[in-house]
N, C-alpha and C positions, 0 to 999 in steps of 0.2 A: 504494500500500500504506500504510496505517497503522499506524508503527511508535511506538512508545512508548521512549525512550532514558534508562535512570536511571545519571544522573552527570554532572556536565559537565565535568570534568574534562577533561586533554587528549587522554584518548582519545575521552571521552562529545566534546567538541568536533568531535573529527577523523571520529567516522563523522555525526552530528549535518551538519559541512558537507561531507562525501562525500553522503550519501544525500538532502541538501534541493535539489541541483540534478536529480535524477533522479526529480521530480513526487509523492515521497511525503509524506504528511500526514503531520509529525513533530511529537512532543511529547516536549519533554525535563524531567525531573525532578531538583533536588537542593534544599539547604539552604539554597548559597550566593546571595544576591541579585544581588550585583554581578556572577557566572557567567553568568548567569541572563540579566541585562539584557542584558551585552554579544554574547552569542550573540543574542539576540531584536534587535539591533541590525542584527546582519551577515547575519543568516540568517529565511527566510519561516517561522518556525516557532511552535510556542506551548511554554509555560515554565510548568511547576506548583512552587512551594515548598514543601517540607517533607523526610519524611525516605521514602525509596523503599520501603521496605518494608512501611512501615503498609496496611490494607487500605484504611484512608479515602481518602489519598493518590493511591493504585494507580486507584482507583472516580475518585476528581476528575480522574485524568489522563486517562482513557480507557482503562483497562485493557479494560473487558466489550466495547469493539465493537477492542482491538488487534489484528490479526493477528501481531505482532512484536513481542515483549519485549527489549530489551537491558541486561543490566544490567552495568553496568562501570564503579560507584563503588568506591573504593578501599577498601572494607572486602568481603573472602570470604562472611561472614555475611549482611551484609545483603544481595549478588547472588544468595545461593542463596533466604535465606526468600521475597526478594520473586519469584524465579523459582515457588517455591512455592506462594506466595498466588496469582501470577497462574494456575497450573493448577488450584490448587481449586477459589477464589473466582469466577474470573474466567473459567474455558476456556481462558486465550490458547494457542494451538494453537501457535506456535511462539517458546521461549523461550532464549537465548543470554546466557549466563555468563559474565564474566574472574574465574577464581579464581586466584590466587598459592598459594597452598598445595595440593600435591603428595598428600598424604593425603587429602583431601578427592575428588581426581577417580579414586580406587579406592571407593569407598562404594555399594553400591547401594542405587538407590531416589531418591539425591540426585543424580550424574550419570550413572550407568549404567541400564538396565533399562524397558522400555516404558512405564512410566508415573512415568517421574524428573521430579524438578524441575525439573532443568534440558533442555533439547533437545540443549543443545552448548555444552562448558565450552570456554574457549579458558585459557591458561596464557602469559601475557605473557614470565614468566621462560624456559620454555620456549624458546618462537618466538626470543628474543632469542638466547639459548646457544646455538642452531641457529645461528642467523644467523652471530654472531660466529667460532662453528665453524668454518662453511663458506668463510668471511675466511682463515681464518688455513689451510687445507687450500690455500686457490690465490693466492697471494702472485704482488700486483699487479692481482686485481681490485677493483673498486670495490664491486660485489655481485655476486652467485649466488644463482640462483634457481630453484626444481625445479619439474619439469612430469611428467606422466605418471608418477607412485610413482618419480623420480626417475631415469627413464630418458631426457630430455633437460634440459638445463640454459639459461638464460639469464645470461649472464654480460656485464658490463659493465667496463670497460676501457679506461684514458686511453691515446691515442696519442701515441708519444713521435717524438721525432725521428731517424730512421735505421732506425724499423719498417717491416714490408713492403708494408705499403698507407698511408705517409705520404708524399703526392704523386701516388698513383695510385689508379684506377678501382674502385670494389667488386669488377668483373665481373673484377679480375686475383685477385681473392681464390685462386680455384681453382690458378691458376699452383704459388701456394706452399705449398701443401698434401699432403702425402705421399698419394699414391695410396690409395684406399680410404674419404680424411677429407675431409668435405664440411663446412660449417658456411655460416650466413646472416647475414649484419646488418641486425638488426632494426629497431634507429632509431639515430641519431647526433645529440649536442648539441654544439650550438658554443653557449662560452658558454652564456648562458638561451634559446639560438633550436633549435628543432626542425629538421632535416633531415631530410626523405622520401630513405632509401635508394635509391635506382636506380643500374644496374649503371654508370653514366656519371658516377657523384659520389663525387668528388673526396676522400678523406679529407686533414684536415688534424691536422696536430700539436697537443695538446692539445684535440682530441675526446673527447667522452665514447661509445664506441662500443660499442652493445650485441651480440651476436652469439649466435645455438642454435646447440647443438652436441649429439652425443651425450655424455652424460656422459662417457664413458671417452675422446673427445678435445679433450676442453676443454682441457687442460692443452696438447697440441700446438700448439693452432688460436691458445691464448694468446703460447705462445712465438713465432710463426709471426707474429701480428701485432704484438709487441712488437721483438721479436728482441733483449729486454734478458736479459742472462741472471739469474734470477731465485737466488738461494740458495736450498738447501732450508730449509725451517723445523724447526730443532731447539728453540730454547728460547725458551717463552712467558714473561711476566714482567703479572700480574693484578693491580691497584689495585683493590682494593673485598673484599673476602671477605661481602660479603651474598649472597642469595639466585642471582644472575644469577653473580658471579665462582664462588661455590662450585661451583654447577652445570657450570661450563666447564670449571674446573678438573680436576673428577670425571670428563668425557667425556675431557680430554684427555691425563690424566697417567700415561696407558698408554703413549702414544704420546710422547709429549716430554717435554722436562725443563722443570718448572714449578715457577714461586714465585707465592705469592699474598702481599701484603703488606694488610695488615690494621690499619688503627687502633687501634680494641679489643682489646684484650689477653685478656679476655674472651671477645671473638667468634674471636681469633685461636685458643685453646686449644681452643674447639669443633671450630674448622675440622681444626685438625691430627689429632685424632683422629677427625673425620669420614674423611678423606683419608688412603692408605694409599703413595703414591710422590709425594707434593710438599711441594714445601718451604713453611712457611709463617713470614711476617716479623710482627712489630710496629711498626708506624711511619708518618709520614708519608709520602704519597707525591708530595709537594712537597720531600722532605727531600733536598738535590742528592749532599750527603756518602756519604747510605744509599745513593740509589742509584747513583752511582757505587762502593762499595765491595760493592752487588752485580752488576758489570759493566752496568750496563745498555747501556754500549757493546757488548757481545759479544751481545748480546741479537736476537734477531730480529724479536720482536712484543711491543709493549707493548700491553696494554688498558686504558683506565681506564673501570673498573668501578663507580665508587662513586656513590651517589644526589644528587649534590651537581655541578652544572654543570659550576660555575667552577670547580671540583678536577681534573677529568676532565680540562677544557682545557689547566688549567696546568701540570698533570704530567704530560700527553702532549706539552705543549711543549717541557717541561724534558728529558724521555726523549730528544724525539729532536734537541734541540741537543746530547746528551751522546753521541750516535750512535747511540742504535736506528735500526737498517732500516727500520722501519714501526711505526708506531702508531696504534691504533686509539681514539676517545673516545665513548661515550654519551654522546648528550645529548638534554635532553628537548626545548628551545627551538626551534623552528626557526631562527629571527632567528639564534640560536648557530651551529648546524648549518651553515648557509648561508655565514655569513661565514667560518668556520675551515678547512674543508675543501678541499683542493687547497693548501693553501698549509702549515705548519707540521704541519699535523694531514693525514694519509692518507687516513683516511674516518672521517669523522661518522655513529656509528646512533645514528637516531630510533626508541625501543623504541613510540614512538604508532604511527610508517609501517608498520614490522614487525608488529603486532596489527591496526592497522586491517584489512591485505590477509586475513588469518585471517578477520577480523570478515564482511569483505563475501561472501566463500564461503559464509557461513550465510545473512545479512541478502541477498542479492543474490535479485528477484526468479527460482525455479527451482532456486538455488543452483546457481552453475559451482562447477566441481571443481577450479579453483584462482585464486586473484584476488591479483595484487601488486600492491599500490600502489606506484609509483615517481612520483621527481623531486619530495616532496614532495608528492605527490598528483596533481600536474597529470598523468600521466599512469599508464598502467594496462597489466599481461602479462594474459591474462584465456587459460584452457584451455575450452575448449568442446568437446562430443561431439556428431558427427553422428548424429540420429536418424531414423530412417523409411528408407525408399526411394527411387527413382527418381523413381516417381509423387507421393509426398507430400510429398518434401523439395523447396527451393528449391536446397539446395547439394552434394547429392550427385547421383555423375552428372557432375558441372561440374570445370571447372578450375578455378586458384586466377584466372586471369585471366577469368573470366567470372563471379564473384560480384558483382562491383560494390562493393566496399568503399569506404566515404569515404575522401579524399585522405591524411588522417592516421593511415589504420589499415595495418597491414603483417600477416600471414601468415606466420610468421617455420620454422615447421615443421609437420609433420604425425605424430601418434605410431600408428605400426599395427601392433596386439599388441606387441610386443616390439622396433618398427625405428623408429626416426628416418628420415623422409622428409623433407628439406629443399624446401619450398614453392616451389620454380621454379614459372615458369607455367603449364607444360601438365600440374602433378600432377592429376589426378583424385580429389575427394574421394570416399569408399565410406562406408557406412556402420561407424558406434562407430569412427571415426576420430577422433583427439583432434589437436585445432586450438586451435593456440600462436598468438597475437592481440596483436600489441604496438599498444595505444591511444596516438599521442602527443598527442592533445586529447582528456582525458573528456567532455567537453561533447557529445562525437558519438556517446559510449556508446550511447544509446536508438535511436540509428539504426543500430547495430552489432547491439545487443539484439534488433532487430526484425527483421534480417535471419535471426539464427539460430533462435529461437524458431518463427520461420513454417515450418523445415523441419528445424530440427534443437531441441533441447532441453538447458538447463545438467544434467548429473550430478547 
Protein backbone atom coordinates (compact mmCIF):
# COMPACT_ATOMS: atom_id res chain seq x y z
CA UNK A 1 0.00 0.00 0.00
CA UNK A 2 1.06 3.57 -0.57
CA UNK A 3 0.62 5.47 2.34
CA UNK A 4 1.80 9.18 2.57
CA UNK A 5 2.48 10.01 6.56
CA UNK A 6 2.47 14.17 7.25
CA UNK A 7 4.52 14.65 10.50
CA UNK A 8 7.33 13.15 11.86
CA UNK A 9 6.99 13.61 14.95
CA UNK A 10 6.69 10.85 17.48
CA UNK A 11 3.74 9.71 16.41
CA UNK A 12 4.22 10.44 12.47
CA UNK A 13 7.66 8.38 13.63
CA UNK A 14 5.82 5.45 15.41
CA UNK A 15 3.25 4.46 12.71
CA UNK A 16 6.16 5.64 9.93
CA UNK A 17 8.28 2.42 11.78
CA UNK A 18 5.13 0.36 12.54
CA UNK A 19 3.97 0.34 8.92
CA UNK A 20 7.62 0.25 6.84
CA UNK A 21 8.40 -3.31 8.13
CA UNK A 22 4.97 -4.56 6.77
CA UNK A 23 6.09 -3.86 2.75
CA UNK A 24 4.34 -0.47 2.33
CA UNK A 25 5.62 2.21 0.05
CA UNK A 26 5.90 5.11 2.69
CA UNK A 27 6.56 8.72 2.30
CA UNK A 28 6.79 10.96 5.06
CA UNK A 29 6.32 14.75 5.05
CA UNK A 30 7.36 17.76 7.48
CA UNK A 31 9.59 20.86 7.91
CA UNK A 32 11.94 19.41 10.04
CA UNK A 33 15.30 18.35 8.29
CA UNK A 34 17.07 16.79 10.96
CA UNK A 35 13.36 14.59 11.56
CA UNK A 36 13.47 13.86 8.20
CA UNK A 37 17.07 12.46 7.81
CA UNK A 38 17.07 10.48 10.81
CA UNK A 39 13.94 8.42 10.17
CA UNK A 40 15.29 8.00 6.26
CA UNK A 41 18.38 6.71 8.27
CA UNK A 42 16.57 3.90 10.39
CA UNK A 43 13.79 3.26 8.09
CA UNK A 44 13.24 2.17 3.94
CA UNK A 45 11.23 5.03 3.25
CA UNK A 46 11.21 8.52 1.31
CA UNK A 47 11.13 12.00 3.06
CA UNK A 48 9.41 15.32 1.25
CA UNK A 49 10.22 18.92 3.19
CA UNK A 50 8.00 21.55 3.49
CA UNK A 51 4.84 22.22 5.01
CA UNK A 52 1.85 19.28 4.64
CA UNK A 53 -0.69 21.11 3.69
CA UNK A 54 0.30 23.09 0.63
CA UNK A 55 -1.18 21.45 -2.47
CA UNK A 56 2.41 21.71 -4.08
CA UNK A 57 3.86 19.77 -1.34
CA UNK A 58 0.93 17.06 -1.17
CA UNK A 59 1.45 16.61 -5.49
CA UNK A 60 5.78 16.28 -4.66
CA UNK A 61 4.82 13.79 -2.19
CA UNK A 62 2.77 11.49 -3.97
CA UNK A 63 -0.57 12.46 -2.91
CA UNK A 64 -2.41 11.61 -6.64
CA UNK A 65 -1.22 7.93 -6.82
CA UNK A 66 -1.74 7.77 -2.24
CA UNK A 67 -4.05 5.31 -1.37
CA UNK A 68 -3.55 6.59 2.58
CA UNK A 69 -3.31 9.90 3.90
CA UNK A 70 -2.13 10.31 7.54
CA UNK A 71 -1.98 13.36 8.86
CA UNK A 72 -0.61 13.78 12.51
CA UNK A 73 1.58 16.82 12.63
CA UNK A 74 0.99 18.71 15.78
CA UNK A 75 -1.06 21.54 14.45
CA UNK A 76 -5.51 20.54 14.14
CA UNK A 77 -5.60 22.89 11.20
CA UNK A 78 -3.06 21.92 9.16
CA UNK A 79 -4.27 17.68 9.46
CA UNK A 80 -7.66 18.76 8.57
CA UNK A 81 -6.82 21.25 5.29
CA UNK A 82 -4.29 18.82 4.20
CA UNK A 83 -6.99 15.85 4.63
CA UNK A 84 -8.96 18.35 2.58
CA UNK A 85 -6.69 19.09 -0.31
CA UNK A 86 -5.96 15.48 -0.55
CA UNK A 87 -9.98 14.74 -1.27
CA UNK A 88 -10.30 17.50 -3.62
CA UNK A 89 -7.18 17.85 -5.33
CA UNK A 90 -5.87 14.76 -5.19
CA UNK A 91 -8.84 11.63 -4.79
CA UNK A 92 -6.99 10.18 -1.93
CA UNK A 93 -9.67 7.68 -1.00
CA UNK A 94 -8.77 7.15 2.36
CA UNK A 95 -7.74 9.99 4.73
CA UNK A 96 -6.92 9.71 8.70
CA UNK A 97 -6.68 12.73 11.12
CA UNK A 98 -5.07 13.21 14.95
CA UNK A 99 -7.04 16.24 15.85
CA UNK A 100 -6.76 17.55 19.62
CA UNK A 101 -9.58 19.79 19.69
CA UNK A 102 -12.96 18.33 20.74
CA UNK A 103 -15.04 20.81 18.74
CA UNK A 104 -13.66 20.24 15.80
CA UNK A 105 -14.65 16.33 15.52
CA UNK A 106 -18.66 17.57 15.96
CA UNK A 107 -18.58 19.67 12.47
CA UNK A 108 -19.91 18.26 9.40
CA UNK A 109 -18.42 18.16 6.39
CA UNK A 110 -14.89 18.20 8.10
CA UNK A 111 -15.04 14.91 10.10
CA UNK A 112 -18.43 13.69 9.83
CA UNK A 113 -20.72 13.19 6.67
CA UNK A 114 -19.97 11.15 3.40
CA UNK A 115 -17.90 13.28 1.78
CA UNK A 116 -15.73 14.85 4.87
CA UNK A 117 -12.26 15.70 4.81
CA UNK A 118 -11.35 13.71 6.84
CA UNK A 119 -12.18 9.43 6.69
CA UNK A 120 -11.39 9.11 10.47
CA UNK A 121 -10.31 11.65 13.09
CA UNK A 122 -8.41 9.96 15.98
CA UNK A 123 -8.30 12.22 19.28
CA UNK A 124 -4.86 11.46 21.16
CA UNK A 125 -6.23 13.31 24.21
CA UNK A 126 -9.09 11.00 24.09
CA UNK A 127 -7.47 7.52 23.61
CA UNK A 128 -5.17 8.78 26.51
CA UNK A 129 -8.01 9.68 29.31
CA UNK A 130 -9.45 6.33 28.38
CA UNK A 131 -6.45 4.62 28.83
CA UNK A 132 -5.50 6.20 32.05
CA UNK A 133 -9.38 5.79 33.09
CA UNK A 134 -9.27 2.27 32.80
CA UNK A 135 -5.67 2.24 35.09
CA UNK A 136 -7.18 3.71 37.68
CA UNK A 137 -10.95 1.52 37.40
CA UNK A 138 -8.43 -1.84 38.07
CA UNK A 139 -5.70 -1.03 40.40
CA UNK A 140 -2.76 -3.27 39.99
CA UNK A 141 -2.83 -3.65 36.25
CA UNK A 142 -0.40 -2.74 34.11
CA UNK A 143 -2.82 -2.16 31.11
CA UNK A 144 -6.40 -2.81 29.83
CA UNK A 145 -7.43 -3.32 26.90
CA UNK A 146 -11.20 -3.66 25.11
CA UNK A 147 -12.14 -6.08 22.54
CA UNK A 148 -15.59 -6.60 21.15
CA UNK A 149 -17.45 -2.98 22.11
CA UNK A 150 -15.86 -4.00 25.39
CA UNK A 151 -17.22 -7.07 26.06
CA UNK A 152 -13.85 -8.90 26.61
CA UNK A 153 -10.82 -7.30 28.17
CA UNK A 154 -7.07 -7.81 27.95
CA UNK A 155 -5.43 -7.19 30.86
CA UNK A 156 -1.84 -7.27 31.98
CA UNK A 157 -0.58 -7.82 35.35
CA UNK A 158 2.91 -8.21 37.30
CA UNK A 159 3.06 -11.47 39.28
CA UNK A 160 3.83 -11.00 42.76
CA UNK A 161 5.10 -13.52 45.10
CA UNK A 162 2.45 -15.69 47.19
CA UNK A 163 -0.04 -15.26 43.84
CA UNK A 164 -1.94 -18.33 42.70
CA UNK A 165 -0.07 -19.21 39.79
CA UNK A 166 3.44 -18.04 41.04
CA UNK A 167 5.38 -21.57 40.87
CA UNK A 168 2.71 -23.38 39.05
CA UNK A 169 1.32 -24.58 35.64
CA UNK A 170 -1.07 -22.06 33.58
CA UNK A 171 -3.27 -25.38 33.18
CA UNK A 172 -3.94 -24.88 37.35
CA UNK A 173 -5.39 -21.47 36.35
CA UNK A 174 -8.87 -23.18 36.27
CA UNK A 175 -8.25 -24.79 39.89
CA UNK A 176 -8.60 -21.17 41.29
CA UNK A 177 -11.34 -19.62 39.67
CA UNK A 178 -14.81 -19.44 41.18
CA UNK A 179 -17.20 -21.76 39.11
CA UNK A 180 -18.74 -20.14 36.03
CA UNK A 181 -15.17 -17.67 35.44
CA UNK A 182 -12.98 -18.97 32.93
CA UNK A 183 -10.01 -16.40 31.66
CA UNK A 184 -6.80 -17.23 29.20
CA UNK A 185 -3.03 -16.17 29.39
CA UNK A 186 -2.34 -14.75 26.46
CA UNK A 187 1.48 -14.09 26.54
CA UNK A 188 3.99 -13.68 29.49
CA UNK A 189 7.30 -11.42 29.61
CA UNK A 190 10.01 -12.31 31.77
CA UNK A 191 12.01 -9.47 31.64
CA UNK A 192 12.42 -8.22 27.80
CA UNK A 193 12.14 -12.23 26.68
CA UNK A 194 8.65 -13.50 25.36
CA UNK A 195 7.09 -16.74 26.69
CA UNK A 196 4.65 -18.88 24.59
CA UNK A 197 1.82 -19.78 27.09
CA UNK A 198 1.24 -23.56 27.23
CA UNK A 199 -0.66 -25.10 29.96
CA UNK A 200 2.93 -26.74 31.26
CA UNK A 201 4.71 -23.15 31.88
CA UNK A 202 5.68 -22.37 34.77
CA UNK A 203 4.61 -18.66 35.90
CA UNK A 204 7.38 -16.90 37.63
CA UNK A 205 7.31 -13.99 40.16
CA UNK A 206 7.73 -10.65 38.51
CA UNK A 207 6.10 -11.68 35.17
CA UNK A 208 4.56 -9.50 33.08
CA UNK A 209 1.32 -11.65 32.48
CA UNK A 210 -1.35 -10.85 30.04
CA UNK A 211 -4.73 -12.63 30.58
CA UNK A 212 -8.83 -12.33 28.58
CA UNK A 213 -11.29 -12.38 30.47
CA UNK A 214 -14.99 -11.23 30.23
CA UNK A 215 -15.18 -7.89 31.28
CA UNK A 216 -17.36 -8.36 34.27
CA UNK A 217 -14.51 -10.92 35.71
CA UNK A 218 -11.47 -9.34 35.27
CA UNK A 219 -11.51 -7.93 38.47
CA UNK A 220 -11.92 -11.61 40.06
CA UNK A 221 -9.43 -13.43 37.79
CA UNK A 222 -7.19 -10.28 38.93
CA UNK A 223 -7.53 -10.82 42.48
CA UNK A 224 -7.29 -14.69 41.98
CA UNK A 225 -3.93 -14.29 40.29
CA UNK A 226 -2.46 -11.65 42.50
CA UNK A 227 -4.06 -12.78 45.61
CA UNK A 228 -2.61 -9.20 46.82
CA UNK A 229 -5.57 -7.41 48.31
CA UNK A 230 -5.97 -4.45 46.40
CA UNK A 231 -7.60 -1.08 48.16
CA UNK A 232 -10.57 0.20 46.54
CA UNK A 233 -9.61 3.54 44.61
CA UNK A 234 -11.36 6.45 46.29
CA UNK A 235 -9.11 9.45 45.66
CA UNK A 236 -7.22 10.59 42.57
CA UNK A 237 -4.74 13.26 42.80
CA UNK A 238 -3.86 14.90 38.71
CA UNK A 239 -0.51 16.96 37.98
CA UNK A 240 -1.02 18.73 34.76
CA UNK A 241 -4.67 20.50 34.22
CA UNK A 242 -4.02 20.70 30.32
CA UNK A 243 -6.13 19.08 27.80
CA UNK A 244 -5.58 15.12 28.91
CA UNK A 245 -5.79 15.94 33.01
CA UNK A 246 -8.98 18.10 32.58
CA UNK A 247 -10.58 15.52 30.59
CA UNK A 248 -9.88 12.78 33.21
CA UNK A 249 -10.69 14.71 35.66
CA UNK A 250 -14.25 15.58 34.01
CA UNK A 251 -14.84 11.57 33.48
CA UNK A 252 -13.82 10.94 36.91
CA UNK A 253 -15.07 13.39 39.43
CA UNK A 254 -18.41 11.73 39.66
CA UNK A 255 -17.16 8.84 40.97
CA UNK A 256 -14.08 9.83 43.37
CA UNK A 257 -12.73 12.52 45.12
CA UNK A 258 -10.31 14.50 42.82
CA UNK A 259 -7.70 17.32 42.85
CA UNK A 260 -6.17 18.41 39.98
CA UNK A 261 -3.02 20.68 40.64
CA UNK A 262 -2.33 23.14 38.19
CA UNK A 263 0.67 25.47 37.52
CA UNK A 264 -1.05 28.28 35.84
CA UNK A 265 -3.17 30.08 37.87
CA UNK A 266 -4.68 31.10 34.98
CA UNK A 267 -5.23 27.63 33.46
CA UNK A 268 -6.20 26.67 37.04
CA UNK A 269 -9.35 29.26 37.27
CA UNK A 270 -10.49 27.82 33.80
CA UNK A 271 -10.29 24.47 35.18
CA UNK A 272 -12.28 25.04 38.38
CA UNK A 273 -15.18 26.53 36.63
CA UNK A 274 -14.98 24.19 33.87
CA UNK A 275 -15.38 21.29 36.74
CA UNK A 276 -18.25 21.01 39.00
CA UNK A 277 -17.09 18.21 42.02
CA UNK A 278 -13.08 18.77 42.05
CA UNK A 279 -10.96 20.28 43.65
CA UNK A 280 -8.45 22.40 41.91
CA UNK A 281 -4.66 23.59 43.32
CA UNK A 282 -2.16 26.01 42.04
CA UNK A 283 1.23 24.97 42.37
CA UNK A 284 4.10 22.99 41.69
CA UNK A 285 4.00 19.50 41.42
CA UNK A 286 7.48 18.81 42.49
CA UNK A 287 6.51 21.04 45.51
CA UNK A 288 7.07 18.13 48.47
CA UNK A 289 5.60 20.62 51.21
CA UNK A 290 2.20 21.07 48.92
CA UNK A 291 1.90 17.83 48.43
CA UNK A 292 2.35 16.55 51.51
CA UNK A 293 -0.18 19.14 53.10
CA UNK A 294 -2.58 17.65 50.42
CA UNK A 295 -2.20 14.06 51.92
CA UNK A 296 -0.61 12.69 49.18
CA UNK A 297 0.10 9.85 51.50
CA UNK A 298 -3.69 9.10 51.83
CA UNK A 299 -3.98 9.39 48.24
CA UNK A 300 -4.45 6.32 46.10
CA UNK A 301 -3.44 7.30 42.58
CA UNK A 302 -1.38 9.83 41.51
CA UNK A 303 -1.14 10.81 37.78
CA UNK A 304 1.27 13.14 36.33
CA UNK A 305 -0.25 14.60 33.60
CA UNK A 306 1.76 17.51 32.41
CA UNK A 307 3.54 17.95 28.84
CA UNK A 308 6.90 18.06 30.35
CA UNK A 309 8.83 14.40 30.95
CA UNK A 310 11.01 15.16 33.56
CA UNK A 311 8.10 16.77 35.70
CA UNK A 312 5.82 13.72 35.34
CA UNK A 313 8.95 11.54 36.42
CA UNK A 314 10.00 13.59 39.38
CA UNK A 315 6.74 14.15 40.82
CA UNK A 316 5.49 10.65 40.48
CA UNK A 317 8.77 9.85 42.35
CA UNK A 318 8.20 12.26 44.85
CA UNK A 319 4.28 11.19 45.34
CA UNK A 320 5.20 7.83 45.83
CA UNK A 321 8.34 8.15 48.33
CA UNK A 322 5.61 10.28 50.39
CA UNK A 323 3.29 7.17 50.18
CA UNK A 324 0.90 7.17 47.39
CA UNK A 325 -0.22 3.57 46.58
CA UNK A 326 0.29 3.86 42.92
CA UNK A 327 1.36 6.25 40.56
CA UNK A 328 0.96 6.64 37.27
CA UNK A 329 3.42 9.11 34.73
CA UNK A 330 3.17 10.13 30.97
CA UNK A 331 5.78 10.02 29.13
CA UNK A 332 6.53 10.70 25.77
CA UNK A 333 10.34 9.16 25.57
CA UNK A 334 10.55 5.68 25.22
CA UNK A 335 14.39 5.51 26.49
CA UNK A 336 12.08 7.32 29.75
CA UNK A 337 9.32 4.96 29.73
CA UNK A 338 11.57 1.89 29.62
CA UNK A 339 13.86 2.79 32.27
CA UNK A 340 11.22 4.11 35.19
CA UNK A 341 8.65 1.65 35.01
CA UNK A 342 8.46 -1.32 37.49
CA UNK A 343 10.66 0.24 39.66
CA UNK A 344 9.75 3.95 41.53
CA UNK A 345 7.13 4.61 38.87
CA UNK A 346 4.00 1.89 38.54
CA UNK A 347 3.33 2.40 34.87
CA UNK A 348 4.63 4.56 32.35
CA UNK A 349 1.95 5.73 29.34
CA UNK A 350 3.24 6.28 26.12
CA UNK A 351 0.38 8.65 24.64
CA UNK A 352 2.40 7.78 20.95
CA UNK A 353 1.67 3.58 21.84
CA UNK A 354 -1.81 4.52 22.84
CA UNK A 355 -2.68 6.47 19.31
CA UNK A 356 -0.50 4.44 17.38
CA UNK A 357 -2.93 1.13 18.06
CA UNK A 358 -6.00 3.76 17.03
CA UNK A 359 -3.91 4.73 14.00
CA UNK A 360 -3.28 1.13 12.63
CA UNK A 361 -7.36 0.07 12.88
CA UNK A 362 -7.77 2.68 10.18
CA UNK A 363 -4.07 2.44 8.20
CA UNK A 364 -4.05 -1.52 8.61
CA UNK A 365 -4.57 -3.19 5.26
CA UNK A 366 -8.93 -4.00 5.40
CA UNK A 367 -8.88 -2.24 8.72
CA UNK A 368 -9.38 -4.91 11.86
CA UNK A 369 -11.75 -3.77 14.30
CA UNK A 370 -9.23 -3.24 16.96
CA UNK A 371 -5.38 -3.08 16.98
CA UNK A 372 -3.08 -2.57 20.36
CA UNK A 373 0.02 -1.82 20.01
CA UNK A 374 1.98 -3.32 23.03
CA UNK A 375 5.59 -3.77 24.73
CA UNK A 376 6.50 -0.62 22.89
CA UNK A 377 5.42 -1.94 19.61
CA UNK A 378 7.24 -5.13 19.53
CA UNK A 379 4.20 -6.70 19.95
CA UNK A 380 0.46 -6.41 18.82
CA UNK A 381 -3.62 -7.63 20.45
CA UNK A 382 -5.20 -7.48 16.97
CA UNK A 383 -9.51 -8.53 16.84
CA UNK A 384 -10.31 -10.14 13.74
CA UNK A 385 -13.91 -11.24 12.38
CA UNK A 386 -14.53 -14.53 10.66
CA UNK A 387 -15.96 -14.01 7.36
CA UNK A 388 -17.41 -16.50 4.64
CA UNK A 389 -18.38 -20.02 5.31
CA UNK A 390 -17.29 -23.50 5.57
CA UNK A 391 -16.45 -23.69 1.84
CA UNK A 392 -14.65 -20.36 1.46
CA UNK A 393 -13.11 -19.64 4.78
CA UNK A 394 -9.61 -21.35 5.74
CA UNK A 395 -10.64 -20.95 9.49
CA UNK A 396 -14.19 -21.57 10.08
CA UNK A 397 -15.30 -24.84 10.40
CA UNK A 398 -11.62 -25.46 12.21
CA UNK A 399 -10.42 -25.47 15.72
CA UNK A 400 -8.38 -23.15 17.25
CA UNK A 401 -5.67 -26.11 17.13
CA UNK A 402 -5.87 -26.71 13.51
CA UNK A 403 -5.38 -23.13 12.09
CA UNK A 404 -1.76 -23.22 12.03
CA UNK A 405 -0.79 -20.10 13.65
CA UNK A 406 3.08 -19.05 13.94
CA UNK A 407 4.85 -20.01 17.04
CA UNK A 408 4.41 -16.51 18.43
CA UNK A 409 0.99 -15.84 17.95
CA UNK A 410 -1.63 -17.09 20.77
CA UNK A 411 -5.64 -17.03 20.39
CA UNK A 412 -6.36 -15.69 23.58
CA UNK A 413 -10.59 -15.63 23.12
CA UNK A 414 -13.36 -15.85 20.94
CA UNK A 415 -16.39 -13.11 21.15
CA UNK A 416 -19.98 -14.80 19.83
CA UNK A 417 -22.76 -12.15 19.89
CA UNK A 418 -22.69 -11.33 23.40
CA UNK A 419 -20.27 -14.41 25.12
CA UNK A 420 -16.74 -14.69 25.61
CA UNK A 421 -15.58 -18.07 24.56
CA UNK A 422 -12.13 -18.71 26.00
CA UNK A 423 -9.92 -20.38 22.99
CA UNK A 424 -9.06 -23.80 24.23
CA UNK A 425 -8.34 -26.14 21.60
CA UNK A 426 -11.06 -27.85 20.38
CA UNK A 427 -13.28 -24.39 20.03
CA UNK A 428 -14.77 -24.26 16.80
CA UNK A 429 -14.52 -21.17 14.81
CA UNK A 430 -18.24 -20.01 13.08
CA UNK A 431 -18.71 -17.41 11.21
CA UNK A 432 -18.71 -13.04 12.54
CA UNK A 433 -16.88 -14.74 15.34
CA UNK A 434 -14.51 -12.12 16.80
CA UNK A 435 -10.94 -13.53 17.39
CA UNK A 436 -8.65 -11.96 20.06
CA UNK A 437 -4.97 -12.59 18.55
CA UNK A 438 -2.06 -11.72 20.91
CA UNK A 439 1.12 -11.19 18.36
CA UNK A 440 4.33 -11.57 20.47
CA UNK A 441 6.62 -11.00 17.35
CA UNK A 442 5.05 -8.34 14.71
CA UNK A 443 7.51 -9.26 12.37
CA UNK A 444 5.08 -12.58 11.64
CA UNK A 445 2.08 -10.20 11.25
CA UNK A 446 1.90 -10.73 7.23
CA UNK A 447 1.92 -14.38 7.95
CA UNK A 448 -0.94 -13.84 10.59
CA UNK A 449 -2.46 -11.26 7.98
CA UNK A 450 -2.60 -13.86 5.24
CA UNK A 451 -3.85 -16.48 7.04
CA UNK A 452 -7.17 -14.55 7.92
CA UNK A 453 -7.72 -12.59 4.98
CA UNK A 454 -7.68 -16.00 2.77
CA UNK A 455 -10.81 -16.84 4.61
CA UNK A 456 -11.91 -14.48 6.87
CA UNK A 457 -11.64 -10.45 6.54
CA UNK A 458 -10.53 -7.33 9.07
CA UNK A 459 -14.03 -5.30 10.16
Amino acid sequence: MKILILGAGQVGSSVATALASENNDITVVDTDTARLRDLSERLDIRTVIGHASLPSVLGQAGAEDAELLVAVTSSDEVNLVACDVARRRFRTPARVARVREAEYLQLDGLTQGENAAVSAAISPEHLVCRHVERLIEHPGALQVLDFADGRAQLVAVRAVPGGALVGHQIKELRNHLPTGVDARVAAIYRGNRAVKPEGTTVIEANDEVFFLADRRDILTVMNELRRVEQKRTRRVFIAGGGNIGRALARSLESRYAVKVLERSRERAKYIAEDLTNTIVLTGDAADEDLLREENIDQTDVYCALTNDDEANILSAMLAKRLGCSRVIALINRAAYAELVQGGPIDIAVSPQQVTLGALLAHIREGSPARVHSLRRGAAEAIEAIARGDGRTSRIIGRTVDELGLPETATIGGIVRGDKLLIAHHDVVIEPEDHLIVFLMDKHQLPEVSALFQAGATWL
